[in-house]
N, C-alpha and C positions, 0 to 999 in steps of 0.2 A: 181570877187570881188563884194559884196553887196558895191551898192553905197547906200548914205542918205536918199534919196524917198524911196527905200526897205527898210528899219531898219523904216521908219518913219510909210510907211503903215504897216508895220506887228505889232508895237507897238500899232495904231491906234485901229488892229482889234481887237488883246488881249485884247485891254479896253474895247470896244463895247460888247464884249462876254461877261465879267466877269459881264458888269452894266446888262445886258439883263438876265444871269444867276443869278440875282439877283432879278430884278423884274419878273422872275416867279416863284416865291415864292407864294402860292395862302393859303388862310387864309380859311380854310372851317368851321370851327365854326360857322358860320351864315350860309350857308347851310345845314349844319346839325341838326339846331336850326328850321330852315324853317320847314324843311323836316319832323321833329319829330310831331311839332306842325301837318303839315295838315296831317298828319298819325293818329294823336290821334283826332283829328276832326274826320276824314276820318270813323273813328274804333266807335267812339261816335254816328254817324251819323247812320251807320250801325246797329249797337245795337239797337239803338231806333226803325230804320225802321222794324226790325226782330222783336222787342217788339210787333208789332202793327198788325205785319200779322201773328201774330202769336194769338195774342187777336183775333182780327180777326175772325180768322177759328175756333177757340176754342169756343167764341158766334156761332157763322154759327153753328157749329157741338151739339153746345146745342140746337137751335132751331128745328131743323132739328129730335134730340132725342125726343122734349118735343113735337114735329108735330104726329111724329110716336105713342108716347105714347097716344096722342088728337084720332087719326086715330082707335088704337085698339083697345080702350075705348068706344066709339062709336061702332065700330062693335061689341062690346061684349053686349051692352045696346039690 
C-alpha cells in the first residue's frame, strides 16, 4: 500500500516537471534577428572588400598594360 510521503513525493515531482517543461520554452526571434543582422554586415563587408581588390588589380593590370605600351614605343622610336 502507497503511504502519504509516496502520493506527496510523486505529486511533488509531477509539478517540478511540468513548471521545468514549461520554462524551456526558448523564444528564438532575437537570435534569429541577431544572427541575420551580422550575416548581412558580414555579406556587406565582403562585398566592399571584394570591390576594392578587385579595383585593385584592375588599376595594377592597366598600369602594367599602359608600362608595356611605354616599353614598345620606345623600342620602336
Amino acid at each position: 500500500m502507497i503511504n502519504l510521503k509516496t502520493v506527496f513525493a510523486i505529486a511533488l515531482l509531477s509539478a517540478s516537471t511540468a513548471v521545468t517543461a514549461d520554462e524551456i520554452i526558448i523564444d528564438t526571434t532575437d537570435l534569429h534577428a541577431s544572427i541575420s543582422a551580422q550575416l548581412a554586415e558580414g555579406l556587406a563587408q565582403m562585398q566592399q572588400d571584394l570591390n576594392e581588390d578587385v579595383n585593385a588589380v584592375l588599376v595594377a593590370e592597366k598600369d602594367e598594360q599602359q608600362t608595356n605600351i611605354s616599353i614598345s614605343v620606345q623600342r620602336s622610336e
